[in-house]
C-alpha positions as CSV (number, residue, x, y, z in Angstrom):
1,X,182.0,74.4,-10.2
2,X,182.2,72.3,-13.2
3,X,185.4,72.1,-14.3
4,X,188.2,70.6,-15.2
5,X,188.4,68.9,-18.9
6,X,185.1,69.8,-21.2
7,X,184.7,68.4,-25.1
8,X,184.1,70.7,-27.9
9,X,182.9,69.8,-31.3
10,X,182.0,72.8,-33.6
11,X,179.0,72.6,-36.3
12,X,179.1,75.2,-39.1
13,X,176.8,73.0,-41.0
14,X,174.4,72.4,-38.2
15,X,173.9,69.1,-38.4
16,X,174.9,68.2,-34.9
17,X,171.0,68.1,-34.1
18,X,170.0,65.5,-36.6
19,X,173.1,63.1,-35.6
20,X,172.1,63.3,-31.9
21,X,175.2,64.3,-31.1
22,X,173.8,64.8,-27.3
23,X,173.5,61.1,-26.9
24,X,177.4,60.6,-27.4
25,X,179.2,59.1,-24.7
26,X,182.7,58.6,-25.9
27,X,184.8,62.3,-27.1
28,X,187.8,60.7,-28.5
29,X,187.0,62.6,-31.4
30,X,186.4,66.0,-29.9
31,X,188.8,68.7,-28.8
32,X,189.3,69.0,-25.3
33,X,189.3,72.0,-24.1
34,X,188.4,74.0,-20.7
35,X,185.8,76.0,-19.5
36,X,184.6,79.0,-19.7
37,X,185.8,79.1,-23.3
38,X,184.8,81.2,-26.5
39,X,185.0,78.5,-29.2
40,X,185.8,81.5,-31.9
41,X,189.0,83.2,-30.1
42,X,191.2,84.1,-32.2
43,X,188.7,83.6,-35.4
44,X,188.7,87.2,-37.2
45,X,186.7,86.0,-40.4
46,X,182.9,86.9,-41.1
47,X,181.4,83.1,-40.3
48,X,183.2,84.1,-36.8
49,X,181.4,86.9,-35.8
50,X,178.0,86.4,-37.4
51,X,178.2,83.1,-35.6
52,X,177.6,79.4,-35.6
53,X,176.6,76.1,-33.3
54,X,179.4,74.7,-31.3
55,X,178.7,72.1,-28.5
56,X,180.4,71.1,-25.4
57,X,180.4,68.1,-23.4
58,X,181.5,66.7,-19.6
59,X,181.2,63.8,-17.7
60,X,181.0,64.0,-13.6
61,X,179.9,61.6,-10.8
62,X,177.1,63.2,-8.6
63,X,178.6,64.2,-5.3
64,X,177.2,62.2,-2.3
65,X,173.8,64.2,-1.2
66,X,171.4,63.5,2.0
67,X,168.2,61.7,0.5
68,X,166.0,64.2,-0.9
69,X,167.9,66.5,-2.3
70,X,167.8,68.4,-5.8
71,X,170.2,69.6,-7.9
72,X,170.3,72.7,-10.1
73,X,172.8,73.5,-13.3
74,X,174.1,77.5,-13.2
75,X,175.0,79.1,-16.4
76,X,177.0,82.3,-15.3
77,X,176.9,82.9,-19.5
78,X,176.7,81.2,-22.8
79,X,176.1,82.9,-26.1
80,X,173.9,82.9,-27.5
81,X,171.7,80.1,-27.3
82,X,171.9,77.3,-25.1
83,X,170.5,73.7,-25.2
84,X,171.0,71.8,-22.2
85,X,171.2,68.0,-22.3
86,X,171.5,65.4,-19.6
87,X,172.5,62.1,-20.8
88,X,170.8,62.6,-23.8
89,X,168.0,64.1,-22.4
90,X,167.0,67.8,-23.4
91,X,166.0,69.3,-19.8
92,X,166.0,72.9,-20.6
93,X,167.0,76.0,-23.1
94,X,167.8,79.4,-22.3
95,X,168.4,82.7,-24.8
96,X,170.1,85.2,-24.1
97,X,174.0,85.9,-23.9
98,X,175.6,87.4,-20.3
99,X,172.7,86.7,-18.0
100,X,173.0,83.8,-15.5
101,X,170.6,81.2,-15.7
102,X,169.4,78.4,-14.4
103,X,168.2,74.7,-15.2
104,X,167.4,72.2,-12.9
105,X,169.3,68.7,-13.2
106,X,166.6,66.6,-14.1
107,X,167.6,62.9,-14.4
108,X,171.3,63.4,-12.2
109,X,171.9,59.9,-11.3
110,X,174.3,58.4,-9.5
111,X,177.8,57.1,-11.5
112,X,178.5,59.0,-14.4
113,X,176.8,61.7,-15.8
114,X,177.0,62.9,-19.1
115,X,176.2,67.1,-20.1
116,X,176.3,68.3,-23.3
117,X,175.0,72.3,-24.2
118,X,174.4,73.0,-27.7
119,X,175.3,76.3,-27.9
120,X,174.9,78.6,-31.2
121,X,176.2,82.9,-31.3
122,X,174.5,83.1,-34.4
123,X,172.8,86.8,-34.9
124,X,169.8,87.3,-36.5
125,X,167.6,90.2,-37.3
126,X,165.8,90.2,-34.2
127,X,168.3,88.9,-31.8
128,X,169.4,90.6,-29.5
129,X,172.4,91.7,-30.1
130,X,171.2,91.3,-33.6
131,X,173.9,91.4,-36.9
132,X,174.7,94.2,-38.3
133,X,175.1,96.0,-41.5
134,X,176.4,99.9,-42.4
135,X,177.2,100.5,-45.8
136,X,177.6,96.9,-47.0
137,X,179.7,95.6,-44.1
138,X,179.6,93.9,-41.0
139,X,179.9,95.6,-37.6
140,X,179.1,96.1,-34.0
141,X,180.4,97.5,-31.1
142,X,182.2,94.4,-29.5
143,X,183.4,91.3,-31.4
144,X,180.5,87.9,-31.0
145,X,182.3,85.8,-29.0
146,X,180.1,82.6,-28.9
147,X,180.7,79.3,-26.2
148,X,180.2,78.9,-22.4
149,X,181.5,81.9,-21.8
150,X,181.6,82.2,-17.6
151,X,181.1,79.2,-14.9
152,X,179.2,76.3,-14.8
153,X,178.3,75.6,-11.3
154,X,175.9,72.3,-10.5
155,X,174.3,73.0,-6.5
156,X,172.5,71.2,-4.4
157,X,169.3,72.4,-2.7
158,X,166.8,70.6,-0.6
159,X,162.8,70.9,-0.8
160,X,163.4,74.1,-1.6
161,X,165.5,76.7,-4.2
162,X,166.3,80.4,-3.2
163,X,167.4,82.0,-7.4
164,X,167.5,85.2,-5.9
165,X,167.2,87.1,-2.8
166,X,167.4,91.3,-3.3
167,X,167.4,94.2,-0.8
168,X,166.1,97.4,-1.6
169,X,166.6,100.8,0.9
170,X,164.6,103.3,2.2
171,X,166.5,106.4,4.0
172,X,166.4,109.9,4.8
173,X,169.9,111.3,4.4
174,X,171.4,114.7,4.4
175,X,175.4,115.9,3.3
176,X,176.4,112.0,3.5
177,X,174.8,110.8,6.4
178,X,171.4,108.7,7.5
179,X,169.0,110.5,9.5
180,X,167.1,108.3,11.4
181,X,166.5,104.1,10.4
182,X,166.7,102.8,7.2
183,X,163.9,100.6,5.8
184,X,164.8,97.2,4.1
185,X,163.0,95.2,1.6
186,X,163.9,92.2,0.8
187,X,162.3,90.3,-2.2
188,X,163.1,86.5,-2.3
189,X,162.1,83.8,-5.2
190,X,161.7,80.5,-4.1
191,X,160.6,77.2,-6.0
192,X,158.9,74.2,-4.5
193,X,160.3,71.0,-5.4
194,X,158.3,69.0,-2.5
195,X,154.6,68.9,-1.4
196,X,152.5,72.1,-1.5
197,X,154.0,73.9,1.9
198,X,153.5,76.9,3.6
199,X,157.0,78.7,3.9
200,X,158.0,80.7,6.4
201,X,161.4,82.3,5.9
202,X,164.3,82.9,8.2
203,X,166.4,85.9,7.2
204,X,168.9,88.7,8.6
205,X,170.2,91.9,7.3
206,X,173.2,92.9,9.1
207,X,172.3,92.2,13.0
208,X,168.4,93.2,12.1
209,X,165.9,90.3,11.4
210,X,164.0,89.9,8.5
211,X,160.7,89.6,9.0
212,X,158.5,87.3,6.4
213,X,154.8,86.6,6.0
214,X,154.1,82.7,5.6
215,X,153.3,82.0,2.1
216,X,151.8,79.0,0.8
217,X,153.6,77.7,-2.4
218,X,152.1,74.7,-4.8
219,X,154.4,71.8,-5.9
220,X,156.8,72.6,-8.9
221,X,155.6,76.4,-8.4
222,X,157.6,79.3,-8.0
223,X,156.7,82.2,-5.5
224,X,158.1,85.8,-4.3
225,X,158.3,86.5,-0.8
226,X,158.5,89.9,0.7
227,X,160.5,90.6,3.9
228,X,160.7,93.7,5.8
229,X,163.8,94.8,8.3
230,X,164.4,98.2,10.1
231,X,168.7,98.6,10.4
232,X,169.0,101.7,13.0
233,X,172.2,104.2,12.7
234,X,172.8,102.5,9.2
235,X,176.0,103.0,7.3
236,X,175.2,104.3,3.4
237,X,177.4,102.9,1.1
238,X,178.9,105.3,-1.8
239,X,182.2,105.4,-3.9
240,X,183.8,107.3,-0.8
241,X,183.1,104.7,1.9
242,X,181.0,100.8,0.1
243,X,179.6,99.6,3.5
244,X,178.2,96.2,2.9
245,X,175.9,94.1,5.2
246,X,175.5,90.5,5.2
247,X,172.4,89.3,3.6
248,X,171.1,86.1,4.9
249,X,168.0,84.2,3.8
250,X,167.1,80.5,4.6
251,X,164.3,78.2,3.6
252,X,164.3,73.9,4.9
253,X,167.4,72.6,3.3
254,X,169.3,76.1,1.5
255,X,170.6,79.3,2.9
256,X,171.3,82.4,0.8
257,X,174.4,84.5,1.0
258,X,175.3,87.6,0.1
259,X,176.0,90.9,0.9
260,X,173.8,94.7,-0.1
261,X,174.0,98.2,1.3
262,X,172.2,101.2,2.1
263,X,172.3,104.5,0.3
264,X,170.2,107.2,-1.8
265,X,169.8,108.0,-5.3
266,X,168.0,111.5,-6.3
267,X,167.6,113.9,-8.9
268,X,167.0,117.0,-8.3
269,X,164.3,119.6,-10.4
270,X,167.6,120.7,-12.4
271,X,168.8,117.1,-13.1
272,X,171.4,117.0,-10.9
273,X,172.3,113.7,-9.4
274,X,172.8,113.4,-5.9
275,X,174.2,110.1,-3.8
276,X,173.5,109.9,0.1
277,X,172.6,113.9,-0.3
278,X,175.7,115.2,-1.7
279,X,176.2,116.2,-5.5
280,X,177.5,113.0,-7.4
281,X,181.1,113.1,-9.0
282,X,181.9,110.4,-11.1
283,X,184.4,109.3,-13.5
284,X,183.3,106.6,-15.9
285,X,185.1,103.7,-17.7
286,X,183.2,101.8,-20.4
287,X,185.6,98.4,-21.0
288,X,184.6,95.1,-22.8
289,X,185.2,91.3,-21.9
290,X,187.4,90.7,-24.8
291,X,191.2,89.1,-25.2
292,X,193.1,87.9,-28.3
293,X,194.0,84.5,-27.1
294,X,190.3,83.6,-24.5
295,X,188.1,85.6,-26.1
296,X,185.2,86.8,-23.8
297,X,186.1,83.5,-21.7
298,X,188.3,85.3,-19.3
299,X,190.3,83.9,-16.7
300,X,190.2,85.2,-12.6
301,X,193.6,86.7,-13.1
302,X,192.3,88.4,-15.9
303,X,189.6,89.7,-14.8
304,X,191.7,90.7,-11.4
305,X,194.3,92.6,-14.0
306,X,191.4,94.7,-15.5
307,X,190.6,95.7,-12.0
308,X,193.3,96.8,-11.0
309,X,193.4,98.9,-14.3
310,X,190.3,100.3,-12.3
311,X,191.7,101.2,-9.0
312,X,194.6,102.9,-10.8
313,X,192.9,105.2,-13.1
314,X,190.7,105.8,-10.0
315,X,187.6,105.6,-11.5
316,X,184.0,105.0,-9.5
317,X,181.7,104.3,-12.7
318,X,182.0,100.8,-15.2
319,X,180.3,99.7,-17.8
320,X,180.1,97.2,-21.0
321,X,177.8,97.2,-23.7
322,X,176.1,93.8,-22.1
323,X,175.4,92.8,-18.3
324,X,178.8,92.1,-16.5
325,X,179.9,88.8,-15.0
326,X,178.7,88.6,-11.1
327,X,181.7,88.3,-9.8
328,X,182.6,91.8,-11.8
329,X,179.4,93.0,-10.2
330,X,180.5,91.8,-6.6
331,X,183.3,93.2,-7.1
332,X,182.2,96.6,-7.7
333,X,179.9,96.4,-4.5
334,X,182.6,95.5,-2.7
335,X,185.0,98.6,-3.7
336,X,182.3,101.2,-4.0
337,X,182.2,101.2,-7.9
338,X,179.1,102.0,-9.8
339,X,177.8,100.1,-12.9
340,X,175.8,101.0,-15.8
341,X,173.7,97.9,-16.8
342,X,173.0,97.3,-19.9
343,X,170.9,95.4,-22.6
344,X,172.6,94.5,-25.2
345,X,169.8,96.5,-27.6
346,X,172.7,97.8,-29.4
347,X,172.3,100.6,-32.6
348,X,168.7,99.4,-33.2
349,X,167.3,100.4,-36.5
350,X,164.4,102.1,-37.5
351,X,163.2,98.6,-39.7
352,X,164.1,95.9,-36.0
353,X,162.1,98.4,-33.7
354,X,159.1,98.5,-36.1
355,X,159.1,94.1,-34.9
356,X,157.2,93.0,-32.9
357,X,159.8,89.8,-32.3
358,X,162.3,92.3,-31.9
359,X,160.9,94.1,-29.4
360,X,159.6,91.0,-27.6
361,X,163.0,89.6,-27.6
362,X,164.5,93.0,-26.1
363,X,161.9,93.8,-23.4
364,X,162.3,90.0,-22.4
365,X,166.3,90.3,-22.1
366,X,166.0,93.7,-19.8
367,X,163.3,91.9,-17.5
368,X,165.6,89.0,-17.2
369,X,168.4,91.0,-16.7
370,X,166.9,93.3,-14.1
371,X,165.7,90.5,-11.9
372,X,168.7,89.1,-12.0
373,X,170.9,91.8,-11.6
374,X,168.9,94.2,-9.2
375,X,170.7,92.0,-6.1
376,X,173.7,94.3,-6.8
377,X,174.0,97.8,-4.6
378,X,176.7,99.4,-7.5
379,X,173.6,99.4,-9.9
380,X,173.2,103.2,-10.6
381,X,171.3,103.0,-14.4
382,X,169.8,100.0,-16.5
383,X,170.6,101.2,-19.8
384,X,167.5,100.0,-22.3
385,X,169.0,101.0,-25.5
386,X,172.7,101.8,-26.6
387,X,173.2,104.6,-29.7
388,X,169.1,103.6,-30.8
């Protein structure tokens, strides 16, 4: 993780851009501050929430690495647009505030590095969330908090990258319980940073092997990789009783860990949801990363606190109007908590859906978001539009 002490200059007038301020080396001048951080906490005036550039700066030595190796930035979230340079070269952008993303470190040298993001929470029109109007005024369901908003984390990979690894279920069940074995799918994306290779993947879910087909992937491409598993006398996870398996994927030079589950999801011809076979029961809290004094930049302890808030009201259903942090999400695996996903396509008028660049911008935010987010076993609904 990259922390410790981060630089912060904000630009109302935008002119950070034309004075190349992502060549500057020395931040004497800017505020120091640490991240994650929303640059407008504590701001309650109009510029605040309709939004405005801010940009943020560190300076780290590259950790010692085996020869070969590559090295990938993590966004866990900045809002709402993100320009990513490395001393003072632009190696990637990214739209969209809440989702993780990635951008690989182009240009990481040994020594000192410098990384400055441009980042700008201005709402437009077609943004997504976009500003909003009723009767005259500003509004919106959840104040814009704009900055690096969650982690920064800089990893090292080899040849090549595993961005996501997800397993899906298959399972008859009856009154709680599997009946029989449970099929796993597991969908991996992996980039090639080497020569054109033909991958064969290593992976386990629980004690049972995952078995890949060989794929060959190009130099600099990107492919999926499909894996199959059979777990026998699986446990289904639920509210009642989250059993999690260990997800483990490997490619030459990085491993992928995590954790999934089994279980079953069905509606009956009356509309009734059902979970594992038995009639679902939930009770629903709908909460907001949001704090007087850190914004939407919250803390571990904070986020902890809201949890517990969780665990004493009992509930077995979260959600927020945008896609939640991934430790949030892990979380909720972890103590058998379902989650609503959502888009932050929020109170869309008649006039934005009629756009084609609206609705661009939406479907390409709830792909993003899916991919990224499907990993998660507590994912009961992706929510595509909020009060439309």
């Amino acid at each position: 993780t990259l922390g410790g002490t981060w630089f912060l200059r904000r630009d109302l007038s935008n002119a950070g851009a034309a004075a190349q301020w992502q060549r500057t080396t020395n931040f004497a001048s800017w505020e120091k501050v640490s991240v994650p951080n929303a640059f407008n906490a504590g701001d309650g005036s109009e510029t605040s929430y309709t939004g405005y550039a801010a940009w943020y700066a560190t300076q780290f030595e590259r950790p010692a690495s085996p020869r070969g190796s590559n090295w990938i930035l993590q966004f866990n979230s900045v809002n709402l647009t993100a320009h990513v340079y490395l001393n003072g070269r632009l190696i990637g952008r990214h739209t969209g505030g809440y989702v993780p993303f990635a951008i690989p470190a182009s240009g990481l040298r040994s020594g000192t590095n410098t990384l400055v993001i441009r980042t700008d929470s201005s709402l437009k029109v077609h943004s997504v969330p976009s500003v909003e109007e009723r009767s005259d005024q500003l509004t919106g369901g959840w104040w814009n908090f704009g900055g690096i908003l969650r982690e920064v984390v800089l990893r090292r990979v080899g040849k090549f990258d595993i961005s996501e690894a997800a397993a899906r279920s298959s399972v008859r069940v009856s009154k709680g319980k599997a009946r029989g074995s449970a099929r796993i799918t597991v969908v991996v994306s992996v980039k090639n940073y080497g020569n054109r290779a033909r991958l064969a993947l290593r992976g386990s879910f629980g004690k049972s092997r995952v078995k890949f087909r060989p794929t060959v992937i190009k130099r600099g491409r990107s492919g999926q990789l499909v894996g199959t598993a059979t777990v026998r006398r699986p446990s289904l996870w639920s509210p009642v009783y989250p059993a999690l398996y260990a997800l483990r994927v490997s490619a030459p030079g990085v491993t992928w860990n995590s954790k999934s589950g089994i279980r079953k999801l069905a509606v009956s011809r009356k509309g009734i949801l059902s979970i594992n076979g038995l009639p679902a029961q939930l009770r629903g809290v709908s909460f907001h990363e949001s704090d007087p004094v850190t914004g939407a930049a919250w803390s571990p302890a904070q986020r902890e606190a809201n949890n517990q808030l969780f665990v004493k009201l009992g509930v077995n259903m979260i959600r927020t109007h945008y896609p939640m942090a991934p430790q949030q999400m892990e979380w909720a695996d972890a103590h058998g908590v379902f989650t609503w996903v959502q888009a932050p396509v929020f109170r869309p008028r008649n006039t934005q859906l009629r756009k084609s660049v609206y609705r661009r911008n939406a479907v390409a935010y709830t792909r993003e978001m899916v991919k990224r987010y499907r990993e998660y076993v507590s994912v009961l609904t992706w929510s595509l539009s909020n009060e439309a």
